[in-house]
C-alpha positions as CSV (number, residue, x, y, z in Angstrom):
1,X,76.1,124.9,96.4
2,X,79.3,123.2,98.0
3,X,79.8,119.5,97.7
4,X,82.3,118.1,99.7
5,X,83.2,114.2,99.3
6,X,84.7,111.5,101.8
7,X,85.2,107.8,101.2
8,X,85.2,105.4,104.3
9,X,84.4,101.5,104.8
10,X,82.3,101.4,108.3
11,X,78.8,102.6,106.9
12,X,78.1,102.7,111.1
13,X,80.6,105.0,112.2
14,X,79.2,107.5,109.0
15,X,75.4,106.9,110.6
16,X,76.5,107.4,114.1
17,X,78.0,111.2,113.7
18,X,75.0,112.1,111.3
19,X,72.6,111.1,113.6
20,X,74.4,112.0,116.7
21,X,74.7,115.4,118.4
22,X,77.7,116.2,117.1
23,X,81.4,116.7,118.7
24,X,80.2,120.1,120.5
25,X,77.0,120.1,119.9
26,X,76.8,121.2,116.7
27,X,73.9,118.9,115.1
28,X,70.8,121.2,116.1
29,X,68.7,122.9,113.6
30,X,65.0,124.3,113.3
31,X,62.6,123.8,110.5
32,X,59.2,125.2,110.3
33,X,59.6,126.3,113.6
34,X,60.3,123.0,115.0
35,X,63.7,122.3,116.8
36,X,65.7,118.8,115.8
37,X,69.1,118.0,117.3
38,X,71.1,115.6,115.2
39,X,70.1,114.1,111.4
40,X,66.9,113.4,110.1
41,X,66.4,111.4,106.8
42,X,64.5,113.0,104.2
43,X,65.3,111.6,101.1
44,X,67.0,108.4,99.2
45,X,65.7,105.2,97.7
46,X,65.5,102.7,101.4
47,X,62.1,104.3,102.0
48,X,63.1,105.9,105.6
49,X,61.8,109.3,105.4
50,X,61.5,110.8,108.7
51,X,63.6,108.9,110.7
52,X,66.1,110.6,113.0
53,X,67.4,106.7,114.2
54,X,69.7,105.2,111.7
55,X,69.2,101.3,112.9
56,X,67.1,100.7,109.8
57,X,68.5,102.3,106.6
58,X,72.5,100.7,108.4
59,X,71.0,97.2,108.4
60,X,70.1,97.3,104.8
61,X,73.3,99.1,103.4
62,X,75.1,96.7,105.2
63,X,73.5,93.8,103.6
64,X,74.5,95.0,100.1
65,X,78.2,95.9,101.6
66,X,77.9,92.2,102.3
67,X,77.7,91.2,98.6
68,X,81.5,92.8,97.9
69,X,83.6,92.6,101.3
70,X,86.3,92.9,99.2
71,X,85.6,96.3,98.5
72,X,88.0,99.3,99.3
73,X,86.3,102.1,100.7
74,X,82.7,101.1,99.6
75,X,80.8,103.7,101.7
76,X,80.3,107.7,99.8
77,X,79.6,109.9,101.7
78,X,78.9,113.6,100.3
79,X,77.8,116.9,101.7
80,X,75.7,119.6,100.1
81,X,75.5,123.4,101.6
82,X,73.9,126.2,100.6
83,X,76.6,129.2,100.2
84,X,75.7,132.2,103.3
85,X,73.5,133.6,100.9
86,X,71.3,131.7,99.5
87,X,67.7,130.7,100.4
88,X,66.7,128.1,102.6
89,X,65.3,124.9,100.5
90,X,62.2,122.7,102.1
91,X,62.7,118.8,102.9
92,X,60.8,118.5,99.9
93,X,63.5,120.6,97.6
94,X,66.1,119.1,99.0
95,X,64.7,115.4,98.8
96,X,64.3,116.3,94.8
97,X,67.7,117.9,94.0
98,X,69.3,114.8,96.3
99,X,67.4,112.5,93.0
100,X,69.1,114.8,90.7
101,X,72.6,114.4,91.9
102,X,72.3,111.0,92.6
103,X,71.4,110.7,89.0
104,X,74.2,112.7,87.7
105,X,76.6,110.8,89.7
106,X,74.9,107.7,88.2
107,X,74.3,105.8,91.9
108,X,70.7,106.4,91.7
109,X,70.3,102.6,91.5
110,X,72.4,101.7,94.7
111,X,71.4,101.9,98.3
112,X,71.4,105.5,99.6
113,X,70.0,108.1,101.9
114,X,70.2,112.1,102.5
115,X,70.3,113.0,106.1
116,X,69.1,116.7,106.8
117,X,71.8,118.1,108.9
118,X,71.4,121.7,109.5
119,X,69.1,124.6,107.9
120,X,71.8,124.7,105.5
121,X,72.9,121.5,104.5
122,X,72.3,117.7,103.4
123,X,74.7,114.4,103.7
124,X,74.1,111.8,100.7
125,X,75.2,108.3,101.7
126,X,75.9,105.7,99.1
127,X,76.5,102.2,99.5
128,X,79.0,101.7,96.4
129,X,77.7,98.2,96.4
130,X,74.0,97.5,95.2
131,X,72.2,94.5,96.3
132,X,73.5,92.2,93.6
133,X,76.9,93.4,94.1
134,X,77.8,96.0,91.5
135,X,80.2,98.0,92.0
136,X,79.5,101.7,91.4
137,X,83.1,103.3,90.6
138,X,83.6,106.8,92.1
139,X,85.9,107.7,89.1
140,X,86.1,111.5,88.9
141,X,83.9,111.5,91.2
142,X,84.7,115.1,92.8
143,X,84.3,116.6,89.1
144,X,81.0,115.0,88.4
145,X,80.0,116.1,91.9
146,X,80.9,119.8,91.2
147,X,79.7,120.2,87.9
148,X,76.1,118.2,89.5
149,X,76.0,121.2,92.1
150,X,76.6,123.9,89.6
151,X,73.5,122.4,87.9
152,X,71.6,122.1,91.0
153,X,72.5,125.9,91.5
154,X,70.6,126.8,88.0
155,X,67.9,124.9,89.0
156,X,66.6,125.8,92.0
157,X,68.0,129.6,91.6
158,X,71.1,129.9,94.3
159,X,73.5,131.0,94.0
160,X,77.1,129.9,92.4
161,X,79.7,129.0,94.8
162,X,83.4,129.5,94.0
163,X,84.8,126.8,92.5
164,X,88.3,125.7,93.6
165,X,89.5,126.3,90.0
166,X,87.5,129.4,89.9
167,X,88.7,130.4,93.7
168,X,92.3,131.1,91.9
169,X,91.5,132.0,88.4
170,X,92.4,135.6,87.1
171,X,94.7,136.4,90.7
172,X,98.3,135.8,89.1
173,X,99.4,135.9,85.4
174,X,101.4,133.3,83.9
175,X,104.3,135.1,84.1
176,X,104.0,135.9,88.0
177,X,103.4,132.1,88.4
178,X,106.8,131.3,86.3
179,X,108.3,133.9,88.7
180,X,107.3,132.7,91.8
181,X,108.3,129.4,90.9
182,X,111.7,131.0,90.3
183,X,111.9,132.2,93.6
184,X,110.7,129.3,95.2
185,X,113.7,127.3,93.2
186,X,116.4,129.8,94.1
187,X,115.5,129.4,98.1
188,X,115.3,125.7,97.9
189,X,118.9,125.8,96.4
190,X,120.1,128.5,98.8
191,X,118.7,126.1,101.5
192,X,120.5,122.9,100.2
193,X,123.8,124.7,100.1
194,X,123.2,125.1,104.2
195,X,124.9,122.5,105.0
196,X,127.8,122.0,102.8
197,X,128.7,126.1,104.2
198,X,128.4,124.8,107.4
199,X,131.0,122.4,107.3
200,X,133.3,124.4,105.5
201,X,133.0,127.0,108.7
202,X,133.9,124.1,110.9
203,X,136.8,123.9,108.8
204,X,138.2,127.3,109.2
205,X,137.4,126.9,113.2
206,X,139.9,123.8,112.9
207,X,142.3,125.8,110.5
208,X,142.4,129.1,112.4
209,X,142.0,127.7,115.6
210,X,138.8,130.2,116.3
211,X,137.1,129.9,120.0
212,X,133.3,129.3,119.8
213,X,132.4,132.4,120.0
214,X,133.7,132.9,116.4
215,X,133.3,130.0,115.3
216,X,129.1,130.6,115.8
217,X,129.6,134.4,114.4
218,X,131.4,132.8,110.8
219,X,128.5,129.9,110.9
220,X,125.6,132.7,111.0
221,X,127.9,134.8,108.3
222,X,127.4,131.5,106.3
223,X,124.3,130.9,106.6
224,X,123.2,134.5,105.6
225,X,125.6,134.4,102.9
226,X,123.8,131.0,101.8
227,X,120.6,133.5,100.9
228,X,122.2,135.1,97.9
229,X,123.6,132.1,96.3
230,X,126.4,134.1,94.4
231,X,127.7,135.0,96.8
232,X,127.6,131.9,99.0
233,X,129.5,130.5,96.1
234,X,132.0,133.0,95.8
235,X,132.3,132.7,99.6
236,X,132.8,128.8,99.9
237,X,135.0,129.1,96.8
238,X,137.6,130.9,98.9
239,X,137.2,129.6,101.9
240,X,137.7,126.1,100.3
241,X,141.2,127.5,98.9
242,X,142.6,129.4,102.4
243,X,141.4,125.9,104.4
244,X,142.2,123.3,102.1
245,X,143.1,120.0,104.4
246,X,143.4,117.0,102.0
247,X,142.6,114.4,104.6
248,X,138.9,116.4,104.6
249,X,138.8,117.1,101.0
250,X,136.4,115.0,98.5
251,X,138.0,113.0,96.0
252,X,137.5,114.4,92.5
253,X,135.7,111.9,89.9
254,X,138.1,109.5,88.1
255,X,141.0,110.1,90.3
256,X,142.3,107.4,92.2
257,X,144.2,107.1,96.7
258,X,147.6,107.7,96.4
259,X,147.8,104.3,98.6
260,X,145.8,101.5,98.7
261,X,145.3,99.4,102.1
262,X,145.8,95.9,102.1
263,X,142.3,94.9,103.0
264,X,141.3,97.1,100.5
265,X,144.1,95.4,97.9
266,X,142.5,92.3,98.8
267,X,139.1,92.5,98.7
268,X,139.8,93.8,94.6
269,X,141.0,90.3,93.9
270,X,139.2,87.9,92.1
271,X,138.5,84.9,93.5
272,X,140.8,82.2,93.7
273,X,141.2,79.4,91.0
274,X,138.6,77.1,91.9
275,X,136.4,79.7,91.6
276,X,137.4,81.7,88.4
277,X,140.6,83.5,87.2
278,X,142.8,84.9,90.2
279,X,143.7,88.1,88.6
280,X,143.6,91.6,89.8
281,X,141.2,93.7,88.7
């Protein structure tokens, strides 16, 4: 059994899609030989069993929403589905395993409702907010919620959808993780060393005096070169040395301009007397 959670704070919008027709269509199912487009409650604690109009069960979760409008995100909304091999369960089933989770999850005492959706599948809504305005945290809420379905899976004999854990377990060794993540680091470097090649390309087009048409054929050279970050290095390294132009170069760390500019002789002056020592910095 998959259970698949989203959070939201309109508890219409929620009823209007399950008890719509869907975005193509999509909301028509047959049980017990009897054909029903869009949701049908069939379980909860609002007393609505039956109804395919969600008017009635809305009004009342709304009234506990009330209670808390400060709130974020007080309407849960999860989905159950049968994996593609499993049995078919009755209203009745699913009505009962919908108590169980609810109790698991530990809402059983706030409003909510499970809308039958498909052959295949349920929708639990929750009002977080009860009608004397508790607050029902969803904390975890995604582990509880798996480890309710895996129960609900032993129960009712269906059976055990991959986990997301268990999806990826056992398919790469530790090592082939530490390796990939290797790789991954070596490209991301190779990739932030793009652009620093690329300039020093458009340096040796200003040095040699290249025409465009080299100039693109020595920024693709650089940029293949910048895939094997040894040799990208090696390759900057000396194209660094045969294109030197100090008016482009970077200052090295603790070294000082062989001139400083008057504004820039200025601005390093304390301020005058009458606010403090007029000395040079």
């Amino acid at each position: 059994m998959i259970a698949k959670i989203t959070n939201g704070t309109r508890v219409g919008d929620i009823a209007a899609y399950l008890h719509g027709p869907g975005r193509a269509n999509e909301h028509r199912f047959e049980v017990a030989g009897r054909t029903y487009t869009g949701g049908r409650v069939i379980g909860g604690n609002l007393g609505y069993e039956g109804h395919t109009e969600p008017d009635q069960w809305v009004k009342l979760m709304r009234q506990a929403l009330n209670k808390r409008p400060e709130a974020k995100k007080p309407v849960w909304q999860c989905s159950l589905r049968n994996t593609a091999g499993d049995r078919r369960l009755t209203d009745a089933e699913w009505a009962d395993a919908g108590q169980s989770f609810a109790e698991s999850m530990g809402f059983e005492g706030h409003p909510w409702v499970m809308v039958r959706h498909g052959d295949d599948h349920v929708h639990l809504v929750v009002s977080r907010v009860d009608f004397e305005g508790q607050l029902w945290s969803r904390s975890h809420d995604r582990r509880k919620a798996q480890n309710a379905a895996s129960a609900l899976e032993d129960a009712y004999g269906l059976e055990k959808a991959p986990r997301t854990r268990q999806a990826t377990a056992g398919q790469r060794t530790r090592e082939q993780v530490h390796e990939q993540q290797r790789q991954k680091a070596q490209e991301l470097e190779a990739h932030r060393m793009i652009p620093r090649l690329k300039e020093t390309a458009e340096q040796l087009r200003v040095a040699h005096g290249w025409d465009s048409r080299q100039a693109r054929a020595a920024r693709f050279a650089y940029y293949d070169a910048a895939f094997d970050p040894e040799t990208a290095r090696a390759a900057k390294s000396a194209d660094t040395e045969q294109a030197f132009d100090p008016r482009r170069a970077p200052r090295q760390p603790g070294t000082q301009p062989q001139e400083r500019p008057e504004h820039l002789a200025a601005h390093r002056m304390r301020r005058g007397p009458e606010h403090g020592r007029g000395v040079e910095r």
